[in-house]
N, C-alpha and C positions, 0 to 999 in steps of 0.2 A: 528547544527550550525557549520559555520564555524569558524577555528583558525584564519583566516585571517584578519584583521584589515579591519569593514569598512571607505567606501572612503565616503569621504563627496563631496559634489557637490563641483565646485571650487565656492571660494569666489568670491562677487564682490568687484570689485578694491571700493579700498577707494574716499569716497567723493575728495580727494586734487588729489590722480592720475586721475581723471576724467576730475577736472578743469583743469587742466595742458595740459591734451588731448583734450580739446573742446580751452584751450589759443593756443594752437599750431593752430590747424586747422583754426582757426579767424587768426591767425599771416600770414601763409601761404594763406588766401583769401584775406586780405588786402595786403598783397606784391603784388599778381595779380592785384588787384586793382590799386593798384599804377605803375605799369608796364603798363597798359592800358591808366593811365589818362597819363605818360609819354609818351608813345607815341602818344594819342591823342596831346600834345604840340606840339612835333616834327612835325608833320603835320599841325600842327596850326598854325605853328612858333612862338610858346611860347609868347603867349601874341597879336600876329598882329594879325589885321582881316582880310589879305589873307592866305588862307591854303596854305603850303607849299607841293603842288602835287606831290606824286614820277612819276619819267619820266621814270622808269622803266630800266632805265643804272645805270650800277655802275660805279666807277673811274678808273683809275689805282691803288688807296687805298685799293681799297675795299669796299669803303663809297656810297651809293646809292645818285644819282643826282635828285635833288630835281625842282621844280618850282621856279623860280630865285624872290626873294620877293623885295619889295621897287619899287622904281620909278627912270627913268632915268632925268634927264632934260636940261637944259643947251642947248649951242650950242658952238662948236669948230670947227674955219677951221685953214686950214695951206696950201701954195703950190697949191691950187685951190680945196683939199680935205673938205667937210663941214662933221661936224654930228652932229644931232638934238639927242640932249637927253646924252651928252657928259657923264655929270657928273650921277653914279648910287649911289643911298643912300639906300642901303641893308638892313637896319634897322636892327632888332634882329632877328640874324640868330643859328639856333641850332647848335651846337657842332657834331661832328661825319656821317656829310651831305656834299656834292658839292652844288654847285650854280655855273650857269654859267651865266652872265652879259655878252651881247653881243651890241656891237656899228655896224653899215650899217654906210661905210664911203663909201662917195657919189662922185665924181669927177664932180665941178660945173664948173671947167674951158675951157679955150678952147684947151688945150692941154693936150696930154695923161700923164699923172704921173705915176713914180716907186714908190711904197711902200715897203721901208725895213723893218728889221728885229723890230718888235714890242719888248720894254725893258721896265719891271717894277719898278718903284722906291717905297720901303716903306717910305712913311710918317711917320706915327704909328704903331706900333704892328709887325707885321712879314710875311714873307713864303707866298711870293706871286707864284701862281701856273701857270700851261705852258698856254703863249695865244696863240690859232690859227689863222691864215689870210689866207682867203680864197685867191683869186688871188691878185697877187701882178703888175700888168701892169691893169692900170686904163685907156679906152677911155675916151674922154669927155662924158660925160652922166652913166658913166657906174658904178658900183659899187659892195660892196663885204661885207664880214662880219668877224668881230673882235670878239673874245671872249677869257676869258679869267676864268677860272674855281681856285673857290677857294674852299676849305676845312680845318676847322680847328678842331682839337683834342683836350683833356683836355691837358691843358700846354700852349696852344696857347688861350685862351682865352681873349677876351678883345677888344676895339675898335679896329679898325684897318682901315688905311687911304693909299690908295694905287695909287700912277698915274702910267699911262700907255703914254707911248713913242713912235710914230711911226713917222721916218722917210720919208717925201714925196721931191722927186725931180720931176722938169721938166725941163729935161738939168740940167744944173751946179748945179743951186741954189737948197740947201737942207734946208726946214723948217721941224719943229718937232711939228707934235698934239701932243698934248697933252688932255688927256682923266682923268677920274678919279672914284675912287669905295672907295664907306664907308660903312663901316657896324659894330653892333657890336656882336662879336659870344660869345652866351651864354649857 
């Protein structure tokens, strides 16, 4: 025989470090869990029943541009400019996403109109984001597209009511559309 101390096999862990190691593992598959059904939301748009599509662009944020949700409706002219579907009600839009709401202003009248510089006013909430105008010299008949991309973060959460302002002249006289975007980011 040897002098040497035999070795016993290791023990097994105790009943309580086991459960602890089977809670962890549950802990860590329901976090995934919940990361999944999160952003099943985000795509849902938390709670609407249009899925919020990624369009596969991201922002200048960083925030990926989503399927623009709600409905546009209304009508606004000004200056001989019309748009059908003026006012957009964005309904509940997720956090940490773009959306772009875009208006086709249409030129109904008989003379050609300049379009300036499109200016956002908050109503509610904040941090209204850059709109772009596609061409600004309108023939009669002819027309272009307004948009207007918003994105909000944790901190900006909340209804948010926003008009949009564009300047239409033909000659002298300067009328203002007026447009408008609701939404509440949640």
């Amino acid at each position: 025989m040897s002098n040497h101390p035999h070795r016993l096999p290791a023990a097994r862990p105790p009943a309580r470090a086991a459960r602890r190691t089977r809670n962890r593992w549950l802990a860590a598959g329901l976090a995934g869990a919940a990361l999944a059904v999160g952003g099943a939301m985000l795509l849902a748009g938390a709670g609407s029943h249009r899925a919020l599509a990624p369009t596969g662009e991201v922002n200048a944020m960083g925030m990926p541009v989503v399927a623009t949700p709600g409905t546009a409706g209304g009508h606004a002219a000004a200056g001989g400019v019309e748009v059908t579907g003026a006012d957009w009600a964005l309904g509940t839009v997720p956090l940490n996403v773009a959306v772009r709401p875009a208006w086709v202003l249409r030129n109904t009248g008989s003379n050609t109109v300049t379009l300036g510089e499109p200016k956002a006013e908050v109503r509610t909430g904040c941090c209204p984001g850059p709109l772009t105008l596609g061409a600004t010299t309108l023939a009669p008949g002819a027309s272009t597209t307004l948009t207007f991309e918003l994105s909000m973060h944790p901190g900006m959460a909340g209804p948010h009511d926003l008009g949009v302002h564009v300047p239409v002249s033909s000659g002298a006289a300067v009328e203002h559309l007026t447009l408008g975007v609701t939404g509440d980011f949640r």
